[in-house]
N, CA, C and O of each residue as an XYZ file, in Angstrom:
748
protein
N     -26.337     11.607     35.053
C     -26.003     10.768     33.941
C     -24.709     11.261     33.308
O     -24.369     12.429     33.115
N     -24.044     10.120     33.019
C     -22.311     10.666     32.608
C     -22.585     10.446     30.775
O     -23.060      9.495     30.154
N     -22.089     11.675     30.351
C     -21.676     11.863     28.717
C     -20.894     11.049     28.305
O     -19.873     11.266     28.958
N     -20.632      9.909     27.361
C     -19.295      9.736     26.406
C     -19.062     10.673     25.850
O     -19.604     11.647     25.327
N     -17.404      9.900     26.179
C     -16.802     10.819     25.416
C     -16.559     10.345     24.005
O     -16.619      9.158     23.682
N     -16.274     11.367     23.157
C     -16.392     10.872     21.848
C     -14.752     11.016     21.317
O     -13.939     11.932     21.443
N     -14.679      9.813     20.738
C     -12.603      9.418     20.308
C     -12.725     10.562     19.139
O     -13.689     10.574     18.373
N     -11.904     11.303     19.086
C     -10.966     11.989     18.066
C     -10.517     11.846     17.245
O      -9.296     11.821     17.400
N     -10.931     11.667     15.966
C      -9.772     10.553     15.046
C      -8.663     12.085     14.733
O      -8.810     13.246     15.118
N      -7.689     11.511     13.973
C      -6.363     12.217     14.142
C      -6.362     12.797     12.694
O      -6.926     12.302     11.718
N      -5.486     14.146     12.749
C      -5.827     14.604     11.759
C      -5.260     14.118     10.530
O      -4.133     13.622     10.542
N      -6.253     14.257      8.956
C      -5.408     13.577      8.390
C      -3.623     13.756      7.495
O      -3.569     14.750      6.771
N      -2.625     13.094      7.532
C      -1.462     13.105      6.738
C      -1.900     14.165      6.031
O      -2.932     14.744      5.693
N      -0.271     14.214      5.900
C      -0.042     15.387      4.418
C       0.151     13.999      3.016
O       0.638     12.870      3.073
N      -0.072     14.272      2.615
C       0.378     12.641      1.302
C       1.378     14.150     -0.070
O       1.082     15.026     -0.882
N       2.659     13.447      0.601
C       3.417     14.209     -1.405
C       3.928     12.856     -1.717
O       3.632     11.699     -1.418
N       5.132     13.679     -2.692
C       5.655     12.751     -3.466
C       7.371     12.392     -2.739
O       8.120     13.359     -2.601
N       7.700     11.463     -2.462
C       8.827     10.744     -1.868
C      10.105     11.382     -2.597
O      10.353     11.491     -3.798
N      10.902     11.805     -1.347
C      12.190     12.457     -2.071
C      13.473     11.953     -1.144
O      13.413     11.885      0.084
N      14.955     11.522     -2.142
C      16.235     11.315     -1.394
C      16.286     11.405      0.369
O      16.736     10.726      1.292
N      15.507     12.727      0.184
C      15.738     13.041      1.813
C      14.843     11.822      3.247
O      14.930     11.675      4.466
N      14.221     11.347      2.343
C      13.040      9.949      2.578
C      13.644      9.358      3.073
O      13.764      9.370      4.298
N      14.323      8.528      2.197
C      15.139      7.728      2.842
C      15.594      7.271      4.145
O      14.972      6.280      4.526
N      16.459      7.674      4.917
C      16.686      7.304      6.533
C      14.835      6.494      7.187
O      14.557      5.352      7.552
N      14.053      7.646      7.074
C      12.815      7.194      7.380
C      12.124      6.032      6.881
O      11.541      5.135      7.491
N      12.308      6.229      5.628
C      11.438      4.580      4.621
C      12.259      3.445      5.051
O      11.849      2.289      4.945
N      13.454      3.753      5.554
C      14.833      2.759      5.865
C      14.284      2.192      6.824
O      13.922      1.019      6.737
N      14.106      2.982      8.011
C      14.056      2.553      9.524
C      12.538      1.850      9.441
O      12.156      0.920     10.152
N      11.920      2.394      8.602
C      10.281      1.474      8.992
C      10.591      0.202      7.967
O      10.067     -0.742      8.559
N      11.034     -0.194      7.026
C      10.979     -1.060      6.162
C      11.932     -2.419      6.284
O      11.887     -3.567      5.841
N      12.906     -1.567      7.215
C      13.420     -2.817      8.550
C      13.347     -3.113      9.465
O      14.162     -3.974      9.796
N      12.570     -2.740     10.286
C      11.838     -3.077     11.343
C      10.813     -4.184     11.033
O       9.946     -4.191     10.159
N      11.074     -4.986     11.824
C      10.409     -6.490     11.575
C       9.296     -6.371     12.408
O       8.780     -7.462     12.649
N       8.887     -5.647     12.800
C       7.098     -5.859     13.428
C       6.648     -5.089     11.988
O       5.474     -4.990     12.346
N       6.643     -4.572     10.876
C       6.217     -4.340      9.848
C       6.601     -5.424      9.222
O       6.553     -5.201      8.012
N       6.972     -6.531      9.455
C       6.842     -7.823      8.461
C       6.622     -8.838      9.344
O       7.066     -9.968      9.141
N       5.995     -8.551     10.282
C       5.344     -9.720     11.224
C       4.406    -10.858     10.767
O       3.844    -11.550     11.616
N       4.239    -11.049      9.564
C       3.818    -11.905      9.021
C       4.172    -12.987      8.067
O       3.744    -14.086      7.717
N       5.689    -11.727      7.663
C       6.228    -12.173      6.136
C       7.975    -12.449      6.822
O       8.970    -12.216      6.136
N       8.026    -12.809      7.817
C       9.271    -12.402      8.012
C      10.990    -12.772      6.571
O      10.955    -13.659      5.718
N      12.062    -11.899      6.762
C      12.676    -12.458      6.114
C      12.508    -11.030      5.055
O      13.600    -10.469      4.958
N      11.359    -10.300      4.220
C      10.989     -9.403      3.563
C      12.113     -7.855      3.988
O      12.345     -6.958      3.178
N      12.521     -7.893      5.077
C      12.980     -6.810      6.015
C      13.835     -5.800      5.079
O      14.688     -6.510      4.547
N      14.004     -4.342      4.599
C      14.936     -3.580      3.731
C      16.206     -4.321      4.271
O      16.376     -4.279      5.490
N      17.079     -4.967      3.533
C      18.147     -5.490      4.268
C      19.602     -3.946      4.552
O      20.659     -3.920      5.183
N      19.048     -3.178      3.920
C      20.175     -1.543      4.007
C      19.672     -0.811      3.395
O      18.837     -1.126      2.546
N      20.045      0.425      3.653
C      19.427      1.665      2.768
C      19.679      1.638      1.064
O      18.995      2.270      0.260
N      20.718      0.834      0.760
C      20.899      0.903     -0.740
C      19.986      0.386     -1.638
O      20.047      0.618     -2.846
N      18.673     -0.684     -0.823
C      17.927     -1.212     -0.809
C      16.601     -0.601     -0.845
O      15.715     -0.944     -1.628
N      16.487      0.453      0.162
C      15.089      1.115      0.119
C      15.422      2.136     -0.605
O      14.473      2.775     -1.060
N      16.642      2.553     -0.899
C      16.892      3.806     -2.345
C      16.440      3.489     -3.158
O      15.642      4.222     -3.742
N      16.746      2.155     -3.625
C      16.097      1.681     -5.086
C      14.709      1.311     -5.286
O      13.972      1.236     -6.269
N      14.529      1.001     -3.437
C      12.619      0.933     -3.778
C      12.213      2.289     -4.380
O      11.487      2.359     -5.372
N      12.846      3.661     -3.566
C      12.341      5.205     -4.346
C      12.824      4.949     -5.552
O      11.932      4.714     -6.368
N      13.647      4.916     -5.871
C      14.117      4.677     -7.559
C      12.630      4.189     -8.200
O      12.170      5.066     -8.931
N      11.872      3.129     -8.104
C      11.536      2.696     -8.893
C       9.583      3.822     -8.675
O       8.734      3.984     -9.551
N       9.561      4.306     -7.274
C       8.589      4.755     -7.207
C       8.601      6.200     -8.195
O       7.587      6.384     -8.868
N      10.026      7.498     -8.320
C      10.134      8.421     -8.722
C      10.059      8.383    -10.371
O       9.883      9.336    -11.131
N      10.298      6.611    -10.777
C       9.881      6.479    -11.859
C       8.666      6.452    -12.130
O       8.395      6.808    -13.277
N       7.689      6.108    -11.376
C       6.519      5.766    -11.918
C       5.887      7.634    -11.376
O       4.781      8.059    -11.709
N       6.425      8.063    -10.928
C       6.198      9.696    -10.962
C       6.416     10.239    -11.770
O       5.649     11.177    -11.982
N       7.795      9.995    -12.937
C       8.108     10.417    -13.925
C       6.958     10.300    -15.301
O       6.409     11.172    -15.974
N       6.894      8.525    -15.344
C       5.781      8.366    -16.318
C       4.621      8.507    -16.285
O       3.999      8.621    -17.341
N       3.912      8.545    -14.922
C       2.424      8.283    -14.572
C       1.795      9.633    -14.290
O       0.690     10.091    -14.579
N       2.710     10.070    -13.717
C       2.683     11.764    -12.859
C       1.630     11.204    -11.741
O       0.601     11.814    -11.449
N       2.135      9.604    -10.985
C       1.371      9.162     -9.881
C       2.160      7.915     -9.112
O       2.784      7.174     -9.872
N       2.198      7.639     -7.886
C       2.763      7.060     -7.643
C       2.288      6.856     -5.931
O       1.299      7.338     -5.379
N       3.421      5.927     -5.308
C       3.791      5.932     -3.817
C       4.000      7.577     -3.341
O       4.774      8.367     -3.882
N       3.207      7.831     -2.323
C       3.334      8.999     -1.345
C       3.732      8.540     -0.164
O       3.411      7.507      0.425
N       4.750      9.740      0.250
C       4.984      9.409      1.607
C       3.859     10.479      2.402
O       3.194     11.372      1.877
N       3.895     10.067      3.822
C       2.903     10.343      4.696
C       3.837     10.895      5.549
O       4.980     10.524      5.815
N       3.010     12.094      6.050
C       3.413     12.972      7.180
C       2.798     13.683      7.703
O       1.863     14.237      7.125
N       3.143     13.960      9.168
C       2.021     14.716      9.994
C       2.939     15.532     10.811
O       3.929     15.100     11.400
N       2.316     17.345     10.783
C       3.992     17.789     11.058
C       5.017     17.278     11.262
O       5.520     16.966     12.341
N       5.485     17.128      9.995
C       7.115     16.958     10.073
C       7.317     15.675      9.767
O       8.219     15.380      8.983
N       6.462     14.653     10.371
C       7.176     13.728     11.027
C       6.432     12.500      9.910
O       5.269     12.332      9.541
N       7.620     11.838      9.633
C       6.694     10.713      8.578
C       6.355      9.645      9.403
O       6.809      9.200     10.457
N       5.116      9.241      8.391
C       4.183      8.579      9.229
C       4.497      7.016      8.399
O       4.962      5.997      8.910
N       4.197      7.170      7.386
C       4.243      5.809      6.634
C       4.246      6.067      4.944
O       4.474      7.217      4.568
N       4.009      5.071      3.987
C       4.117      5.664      2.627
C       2.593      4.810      2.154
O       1.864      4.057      2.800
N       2.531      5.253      0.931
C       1.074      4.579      0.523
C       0.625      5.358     -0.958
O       0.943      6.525     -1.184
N      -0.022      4.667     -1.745
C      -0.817      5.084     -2.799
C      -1.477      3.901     -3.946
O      -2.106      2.877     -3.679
N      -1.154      4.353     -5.055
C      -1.314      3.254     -6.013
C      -0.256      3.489     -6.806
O       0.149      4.650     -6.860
N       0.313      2.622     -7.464
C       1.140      2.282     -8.374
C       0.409      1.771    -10.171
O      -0.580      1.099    -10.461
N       1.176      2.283    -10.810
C       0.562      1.733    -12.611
C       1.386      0.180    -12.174
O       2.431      0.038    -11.539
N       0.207     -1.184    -12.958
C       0.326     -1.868    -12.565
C       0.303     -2.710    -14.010
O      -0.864     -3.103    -14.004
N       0.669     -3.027    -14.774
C       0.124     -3.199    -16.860
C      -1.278     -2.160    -16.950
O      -1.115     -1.069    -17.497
N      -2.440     -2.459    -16.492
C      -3.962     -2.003    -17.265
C      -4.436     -1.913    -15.768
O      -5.635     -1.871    -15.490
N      -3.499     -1.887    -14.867
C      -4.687     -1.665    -13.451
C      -3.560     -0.740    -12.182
O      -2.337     -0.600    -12.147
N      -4.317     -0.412    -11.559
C      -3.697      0.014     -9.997
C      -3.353     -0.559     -9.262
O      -4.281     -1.095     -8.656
N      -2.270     -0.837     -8.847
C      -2.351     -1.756     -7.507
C      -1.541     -0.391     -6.122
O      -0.599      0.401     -6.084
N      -2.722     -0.878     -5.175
C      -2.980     -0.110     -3.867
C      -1.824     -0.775     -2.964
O      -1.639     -1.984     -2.826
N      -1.162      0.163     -2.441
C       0.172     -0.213     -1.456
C      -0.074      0.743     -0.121
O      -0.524      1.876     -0.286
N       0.194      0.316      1.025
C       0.086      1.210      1.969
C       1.094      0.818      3.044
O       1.227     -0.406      3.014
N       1.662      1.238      3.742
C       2.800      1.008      5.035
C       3.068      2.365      6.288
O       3.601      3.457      6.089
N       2.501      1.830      7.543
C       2.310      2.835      8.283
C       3.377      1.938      9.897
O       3.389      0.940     10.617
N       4.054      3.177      9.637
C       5.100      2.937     11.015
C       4.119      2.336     12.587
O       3.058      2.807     12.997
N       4.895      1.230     13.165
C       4.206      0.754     13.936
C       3.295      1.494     15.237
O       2.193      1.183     15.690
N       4.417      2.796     15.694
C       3.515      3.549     16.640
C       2.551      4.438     16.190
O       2.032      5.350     16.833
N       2.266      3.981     14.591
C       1.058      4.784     14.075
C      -0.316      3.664     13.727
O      -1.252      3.806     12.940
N      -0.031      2.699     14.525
C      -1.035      1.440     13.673
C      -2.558      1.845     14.736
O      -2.523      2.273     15.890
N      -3.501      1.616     14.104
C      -4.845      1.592     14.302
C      -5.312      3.102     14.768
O      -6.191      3.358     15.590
N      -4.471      4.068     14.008
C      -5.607      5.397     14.143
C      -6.000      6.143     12.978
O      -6.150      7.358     12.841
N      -6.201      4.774     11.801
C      -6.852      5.417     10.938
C      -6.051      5.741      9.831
O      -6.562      6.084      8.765
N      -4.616      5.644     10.025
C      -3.840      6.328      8.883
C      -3.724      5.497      7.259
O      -3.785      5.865      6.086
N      -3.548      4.337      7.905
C      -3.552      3.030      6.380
C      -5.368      3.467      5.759
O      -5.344      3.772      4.567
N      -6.342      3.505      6.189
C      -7.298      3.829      5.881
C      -7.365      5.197      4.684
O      -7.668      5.285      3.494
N      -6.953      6.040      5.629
C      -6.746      7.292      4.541
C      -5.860      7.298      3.586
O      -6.033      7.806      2.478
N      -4.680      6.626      4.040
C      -3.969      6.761      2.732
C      -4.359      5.623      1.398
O      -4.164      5.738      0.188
N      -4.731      4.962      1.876
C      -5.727      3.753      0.898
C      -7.131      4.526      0.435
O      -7.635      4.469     -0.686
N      -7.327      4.815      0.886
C      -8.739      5.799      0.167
C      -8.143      6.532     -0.575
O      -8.519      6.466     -1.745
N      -7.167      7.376     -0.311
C      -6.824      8.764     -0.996
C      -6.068      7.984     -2.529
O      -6.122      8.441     -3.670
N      -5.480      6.864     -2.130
C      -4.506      6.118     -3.330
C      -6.365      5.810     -4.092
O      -6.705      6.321     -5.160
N      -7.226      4.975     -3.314
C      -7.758      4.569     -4.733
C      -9.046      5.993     -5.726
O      -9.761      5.854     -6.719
N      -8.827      7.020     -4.954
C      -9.320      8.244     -5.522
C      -8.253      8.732     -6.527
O      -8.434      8.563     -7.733
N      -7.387      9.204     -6.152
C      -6.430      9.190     -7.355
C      -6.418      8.639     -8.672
O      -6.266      9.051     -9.822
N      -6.628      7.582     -8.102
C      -6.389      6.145     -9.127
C      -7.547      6.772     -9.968
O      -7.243      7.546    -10.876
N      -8.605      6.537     -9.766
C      -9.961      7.336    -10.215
C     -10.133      8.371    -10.770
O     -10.858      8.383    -11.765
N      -9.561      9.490    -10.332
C      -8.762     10.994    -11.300
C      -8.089     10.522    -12.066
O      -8.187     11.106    -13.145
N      -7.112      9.358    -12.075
C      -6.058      9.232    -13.085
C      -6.767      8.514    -14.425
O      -6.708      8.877    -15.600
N      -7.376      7.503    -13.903
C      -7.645      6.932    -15.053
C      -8.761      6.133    -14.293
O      -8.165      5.363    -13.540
N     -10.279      5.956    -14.139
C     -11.154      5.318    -13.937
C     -11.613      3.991    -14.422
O     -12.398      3.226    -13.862
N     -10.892      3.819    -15.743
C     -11.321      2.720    -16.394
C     -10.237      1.384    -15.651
O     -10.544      0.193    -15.599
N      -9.110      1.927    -15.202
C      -7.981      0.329    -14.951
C      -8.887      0.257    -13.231
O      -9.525      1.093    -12.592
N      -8.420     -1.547    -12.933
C      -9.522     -1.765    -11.492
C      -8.631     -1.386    -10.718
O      -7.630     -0.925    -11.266
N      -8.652     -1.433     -9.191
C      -7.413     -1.010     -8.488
C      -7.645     -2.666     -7.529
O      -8.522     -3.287     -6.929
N      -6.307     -2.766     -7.882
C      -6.374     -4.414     -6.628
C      -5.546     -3.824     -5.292
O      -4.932     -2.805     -4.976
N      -5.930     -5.145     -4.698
C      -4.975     -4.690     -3.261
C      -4.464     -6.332     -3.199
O      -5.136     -7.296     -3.568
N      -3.252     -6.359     -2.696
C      -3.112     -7.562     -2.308
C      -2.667     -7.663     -0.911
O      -2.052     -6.685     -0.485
N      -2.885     -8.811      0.012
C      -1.984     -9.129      0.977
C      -2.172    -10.026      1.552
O      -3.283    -10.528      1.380
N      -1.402    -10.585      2.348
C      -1.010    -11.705      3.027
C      -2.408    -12.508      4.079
O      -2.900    -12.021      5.097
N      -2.623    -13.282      3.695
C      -4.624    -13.654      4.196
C      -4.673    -13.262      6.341
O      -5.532    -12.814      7.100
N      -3.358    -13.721      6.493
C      -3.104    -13.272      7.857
C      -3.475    -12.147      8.286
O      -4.116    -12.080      9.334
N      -3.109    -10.893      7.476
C      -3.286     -9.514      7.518
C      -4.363     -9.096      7.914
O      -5.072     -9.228      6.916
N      -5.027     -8.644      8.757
C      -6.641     -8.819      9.174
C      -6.976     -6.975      9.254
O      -8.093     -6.508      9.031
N      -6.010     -6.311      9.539
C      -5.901     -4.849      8.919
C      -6.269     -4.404      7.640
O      -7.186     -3.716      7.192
N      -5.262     -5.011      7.162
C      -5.585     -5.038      5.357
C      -6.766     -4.929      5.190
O      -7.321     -3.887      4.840
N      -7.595     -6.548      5.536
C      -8.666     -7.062      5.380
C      -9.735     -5.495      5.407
O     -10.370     -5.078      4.439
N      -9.688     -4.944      6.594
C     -10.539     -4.646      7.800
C     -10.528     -2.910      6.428
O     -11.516     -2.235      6.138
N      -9.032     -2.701      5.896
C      -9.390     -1.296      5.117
C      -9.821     -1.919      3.886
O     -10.070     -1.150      2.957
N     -10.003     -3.574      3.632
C      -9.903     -3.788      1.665
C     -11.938     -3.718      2.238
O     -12.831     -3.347      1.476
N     -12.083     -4.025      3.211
C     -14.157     -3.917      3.301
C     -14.288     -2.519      3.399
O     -15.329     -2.056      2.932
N     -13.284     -1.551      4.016
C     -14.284     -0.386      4.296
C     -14.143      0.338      3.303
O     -14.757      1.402      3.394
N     -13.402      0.142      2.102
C     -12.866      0.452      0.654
C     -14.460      0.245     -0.344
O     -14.813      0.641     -1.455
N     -14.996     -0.438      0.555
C     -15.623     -1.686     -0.775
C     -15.445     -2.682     -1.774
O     -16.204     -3.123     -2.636
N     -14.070     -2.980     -1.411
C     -13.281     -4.150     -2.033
C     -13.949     -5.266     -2.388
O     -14.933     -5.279     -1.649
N     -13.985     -6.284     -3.146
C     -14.181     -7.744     -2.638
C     -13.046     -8.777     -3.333
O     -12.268     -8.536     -4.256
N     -13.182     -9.685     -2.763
C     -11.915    -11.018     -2.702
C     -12.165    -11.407     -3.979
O     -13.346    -11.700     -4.170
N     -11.350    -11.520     -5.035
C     -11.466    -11.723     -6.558
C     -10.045    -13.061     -6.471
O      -9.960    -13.788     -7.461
N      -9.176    -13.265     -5.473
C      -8.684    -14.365     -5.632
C      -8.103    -14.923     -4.476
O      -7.860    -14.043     -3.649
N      -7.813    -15.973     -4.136
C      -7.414    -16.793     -3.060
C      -5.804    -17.557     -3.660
O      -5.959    -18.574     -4.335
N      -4.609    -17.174     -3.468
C      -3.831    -18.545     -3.596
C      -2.664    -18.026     -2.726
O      -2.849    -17.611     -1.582
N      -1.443    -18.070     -3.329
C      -0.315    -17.976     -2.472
C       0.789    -17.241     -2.863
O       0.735    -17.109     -4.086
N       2.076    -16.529     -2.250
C       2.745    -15.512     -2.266
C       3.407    -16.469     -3.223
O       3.735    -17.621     -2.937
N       3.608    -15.748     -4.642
C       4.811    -16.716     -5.591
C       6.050    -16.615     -5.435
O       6.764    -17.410     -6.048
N       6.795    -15.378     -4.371
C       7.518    -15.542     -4.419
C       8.366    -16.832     -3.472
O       9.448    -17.237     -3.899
N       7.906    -17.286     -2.464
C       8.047    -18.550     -1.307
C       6.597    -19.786     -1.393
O       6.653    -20.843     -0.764
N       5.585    -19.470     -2.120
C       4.972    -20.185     -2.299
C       4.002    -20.621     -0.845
O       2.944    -21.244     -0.937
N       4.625    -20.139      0.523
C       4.421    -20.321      1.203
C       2.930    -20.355      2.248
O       2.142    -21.170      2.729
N       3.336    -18.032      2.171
C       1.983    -17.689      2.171
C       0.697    -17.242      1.530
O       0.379    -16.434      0.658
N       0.128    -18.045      2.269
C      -1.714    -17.510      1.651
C      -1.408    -16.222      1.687
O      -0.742    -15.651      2.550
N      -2.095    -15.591      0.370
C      -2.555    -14.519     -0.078
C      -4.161    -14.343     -0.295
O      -4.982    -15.241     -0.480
N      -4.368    -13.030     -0.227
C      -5.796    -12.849     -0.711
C      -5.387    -11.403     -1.730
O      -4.472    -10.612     -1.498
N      -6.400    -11.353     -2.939
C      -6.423    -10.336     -3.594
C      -7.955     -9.879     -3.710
O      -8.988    -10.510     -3.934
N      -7.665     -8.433     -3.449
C      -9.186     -7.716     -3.685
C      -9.334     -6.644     -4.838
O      -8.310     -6.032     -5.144
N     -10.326     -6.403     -5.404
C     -10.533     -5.618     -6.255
C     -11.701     -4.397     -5.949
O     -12.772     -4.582     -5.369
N     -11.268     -3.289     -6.420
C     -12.551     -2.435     -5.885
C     -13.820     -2.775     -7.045
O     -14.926     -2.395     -6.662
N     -13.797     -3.202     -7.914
C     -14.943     -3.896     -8.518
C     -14.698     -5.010     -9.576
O     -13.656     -5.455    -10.057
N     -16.510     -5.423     -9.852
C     -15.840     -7.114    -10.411
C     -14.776     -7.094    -11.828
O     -14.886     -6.193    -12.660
N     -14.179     -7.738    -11.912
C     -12.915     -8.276    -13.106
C     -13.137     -9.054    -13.802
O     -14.229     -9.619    -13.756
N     -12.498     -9.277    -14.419
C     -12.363    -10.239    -15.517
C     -11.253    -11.526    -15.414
O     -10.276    -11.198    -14.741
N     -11.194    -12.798    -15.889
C     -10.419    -13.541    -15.522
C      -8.622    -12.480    -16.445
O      -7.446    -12.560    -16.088
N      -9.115    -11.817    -17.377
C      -8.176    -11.471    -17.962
C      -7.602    -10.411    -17.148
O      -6.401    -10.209    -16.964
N      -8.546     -9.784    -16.700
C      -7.737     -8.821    -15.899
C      -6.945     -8.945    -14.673
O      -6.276     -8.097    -14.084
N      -7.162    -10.180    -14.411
C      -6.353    -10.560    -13.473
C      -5.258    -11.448    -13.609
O      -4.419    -11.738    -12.756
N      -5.361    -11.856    -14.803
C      -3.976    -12.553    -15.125
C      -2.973    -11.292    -15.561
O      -1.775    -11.318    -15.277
N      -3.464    -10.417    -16.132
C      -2.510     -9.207    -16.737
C      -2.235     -8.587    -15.777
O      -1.199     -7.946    -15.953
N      -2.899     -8.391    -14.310
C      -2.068     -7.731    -13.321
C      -1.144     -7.921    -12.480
O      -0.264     -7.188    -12.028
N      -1.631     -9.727    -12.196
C      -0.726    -10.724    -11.569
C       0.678    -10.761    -12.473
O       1.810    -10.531    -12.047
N       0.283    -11.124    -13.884
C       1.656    -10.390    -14.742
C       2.661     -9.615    -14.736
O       3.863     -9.739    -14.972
N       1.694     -8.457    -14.301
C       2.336     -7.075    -14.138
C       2.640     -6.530    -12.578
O       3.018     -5.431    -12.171
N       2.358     -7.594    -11.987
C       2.474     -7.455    -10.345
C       4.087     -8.213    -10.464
O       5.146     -7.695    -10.108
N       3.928     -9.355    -10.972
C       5.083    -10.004    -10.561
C       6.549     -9.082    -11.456
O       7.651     -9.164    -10.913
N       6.394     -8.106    -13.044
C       7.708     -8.057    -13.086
C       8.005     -6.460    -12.890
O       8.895     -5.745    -13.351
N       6.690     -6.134    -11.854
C       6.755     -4.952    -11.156
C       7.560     -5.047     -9.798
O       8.167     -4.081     -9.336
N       7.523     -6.099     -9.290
C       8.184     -6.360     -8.273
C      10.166     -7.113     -8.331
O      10.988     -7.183     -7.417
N      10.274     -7.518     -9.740
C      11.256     -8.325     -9.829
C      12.509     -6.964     -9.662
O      13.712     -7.226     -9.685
């Protein structure tokens, strides 16, 4: 009788805090269009571009003392991810370079963001949003314990379906104040 073998999951990331030297790396994954295979058009259009995405993350390090982590596994970055202050809630972000997709890494770094979140402040909800296509997303917003708190569409193109999840139930208010604070978090 033959043994399975049993899969390995990989060990997990280092998660710090995103620095200048980032850059080139957050560059090359954030324009690469199989990371916007859904959204196309989204792509870092130049590095002066994903500088200012760190800009706005080293701020929310400054005020929050929490933010976007980048991911690495000796040496080598893997992807970025955490939670972000969002008005009165968290919102969960995760991005993992394509030759790192399905071994687990968006998982951990989405767990580890909404534990944080939880050390930081337990009382704000933590949402996740993404694109209804996204079936990854989906696949870490269930093993999270998430559930679907809204259905409509990306405001910025109107185009695509979105889904938003929450790690527990909300309030209609709380979701207008994050959607609020989602949109002039992003502007």
């Amino acid at each position: 009788m033959g043994t399975a073998k049993k899969k390995l999951k990989p060990r997990p990331p280092k998660l710090r805090k995103p620095t200048k030297a980032d850059v080139p790396a957050m560059y090359a994954m954030y324009s690469d269009p199989r990371i916007w295979w859904n959204q196309s058009g989204d792509e870092h259009p130049n590095m002066e571009y994903t500088n200012a995405v760190l800009e706005q993350w080293l701020s929310g390090w400054r005020y929050d003392a929490l933010d976007i982590w980048v991911a690495c596994k000796q040496n080598t970055f893997i992807g970025t991810g955490g939670v972000r202050r969002c008005g009165n809630a968290w919102h969960l972000q995760y991005c993992v370079k394509p030759e790192y997709w399905h071994q687990g890494y968006g998982t951990y770094i989405a767990t580890s963001g909404v534990k944080a979140a939880a050390y930081f402040d337990k009382t704000m909800p933590v949402f996740l949003t993404m694109l209804r296509d996204n079936y990854t997303s989906r696949l870490i917003a269930n093993r999270l314990g998430f559930r679907n708190v809204r259905n409509d569409f990306d405001p910025k193109t109107g185009m695509y379906p979105r889904q938003i999840f929450a790690n527990r139930p909300i309030t209609d208010k709380e979701l207008r104040d994050y959607l609020d604070a989602l949109h002039k978090l992003k502007e």
